[in-house]
C-alpha positions as CSV (number, residue, x, y, z in Angstrom):
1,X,9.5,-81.5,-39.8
2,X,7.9,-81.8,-43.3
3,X,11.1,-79.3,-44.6
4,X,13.9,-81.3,-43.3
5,X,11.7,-84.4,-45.0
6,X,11.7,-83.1,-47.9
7,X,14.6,-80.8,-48.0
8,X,12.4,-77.6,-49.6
9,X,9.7,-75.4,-48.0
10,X,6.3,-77.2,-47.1
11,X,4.7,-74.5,-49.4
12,X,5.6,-72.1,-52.4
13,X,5.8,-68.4,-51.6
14,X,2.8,-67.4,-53.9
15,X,0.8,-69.8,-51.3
16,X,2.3,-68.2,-48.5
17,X,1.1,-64.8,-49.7
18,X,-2.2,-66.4,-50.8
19,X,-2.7,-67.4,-47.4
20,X,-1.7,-64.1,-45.6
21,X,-4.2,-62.1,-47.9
22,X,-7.0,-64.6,-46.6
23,X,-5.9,-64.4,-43.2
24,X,-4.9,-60.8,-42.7
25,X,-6.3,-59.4,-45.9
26,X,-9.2,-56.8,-44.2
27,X,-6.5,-55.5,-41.7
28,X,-4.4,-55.2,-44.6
29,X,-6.9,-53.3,-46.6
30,X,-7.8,-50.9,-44.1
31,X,-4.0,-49.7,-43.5
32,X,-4.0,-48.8,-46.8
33,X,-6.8,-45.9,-46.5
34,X,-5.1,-44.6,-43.6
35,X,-4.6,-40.5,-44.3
36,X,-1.0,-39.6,-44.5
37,X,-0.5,-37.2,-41.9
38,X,2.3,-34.1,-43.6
39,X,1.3,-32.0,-41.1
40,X,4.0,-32.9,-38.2
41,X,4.1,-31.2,-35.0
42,X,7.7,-29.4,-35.8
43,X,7.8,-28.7,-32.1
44,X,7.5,-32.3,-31.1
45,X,10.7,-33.3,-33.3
46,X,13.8,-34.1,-32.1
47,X,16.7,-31.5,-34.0
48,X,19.9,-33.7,-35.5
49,X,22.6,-33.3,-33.3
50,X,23.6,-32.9,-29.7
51,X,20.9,-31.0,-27.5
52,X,22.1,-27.3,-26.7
53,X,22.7,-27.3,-23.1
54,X,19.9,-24.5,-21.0
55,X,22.0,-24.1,-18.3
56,X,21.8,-21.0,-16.3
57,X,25.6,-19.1,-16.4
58,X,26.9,-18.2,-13.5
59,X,29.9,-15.4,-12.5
60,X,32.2,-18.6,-12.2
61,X,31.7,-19.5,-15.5
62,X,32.9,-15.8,-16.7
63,X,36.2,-16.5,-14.1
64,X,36.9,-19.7,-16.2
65,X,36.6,-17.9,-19.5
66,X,39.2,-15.0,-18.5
67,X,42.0,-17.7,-17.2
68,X,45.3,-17.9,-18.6
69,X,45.5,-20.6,-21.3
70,X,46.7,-23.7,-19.8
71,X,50.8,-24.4,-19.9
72,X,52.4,-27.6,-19.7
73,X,54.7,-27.7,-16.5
74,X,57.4,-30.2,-17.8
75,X,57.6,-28.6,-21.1
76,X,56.4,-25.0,-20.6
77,X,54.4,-24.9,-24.1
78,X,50.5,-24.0,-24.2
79,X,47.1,-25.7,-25.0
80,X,48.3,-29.3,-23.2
81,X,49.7,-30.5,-19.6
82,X,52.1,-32.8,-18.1
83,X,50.3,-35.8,-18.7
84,X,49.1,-35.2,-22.3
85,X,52.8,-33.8,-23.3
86,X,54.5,-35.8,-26.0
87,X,58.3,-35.3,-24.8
């Protein structure tokens, strides 16, 4: 209410950080002797990327892999079908 009174901020920002340092200033200082930990578990990360799929292959999957490439029936041309063909 006092802002819209006055039109500016009820206090500077140097009391605002005064304030917060008095407040919040031993949680503050213990943060800061915190150990960096460099020593990441690499197996616990999470690779960049889409996740490789484990899937177990089956002898379908070899059947799918020998077909014919796939022909378009209205045009007869290769590597699209009827509903993807531009004519």
């Amino acid at each position: 209410m006092l802002f819209h009174l006055l039109s500016s901020p009820a206090c500077s920002p140097p009391a605002d950080k005064a304030i917060a340092l008095i407040l919040y200033g031993q949680s503050l200082l213990a943060t800061v002797r915190w150990a960096k930990n460099s020593s990441r578990d690499k197996e616990r990360l999470r690779g960049r990327g889409r996740p490789k799929v484990n899937r177990i292959r089956n002898e379908m999957d070899d059947l799918i892999e020998h077909q014919p490439p796939q022909t378009c029936s209205k045009c007869g041309q290769q590597g699209h079908n009827k509903r993807r063909c531009g004519k």
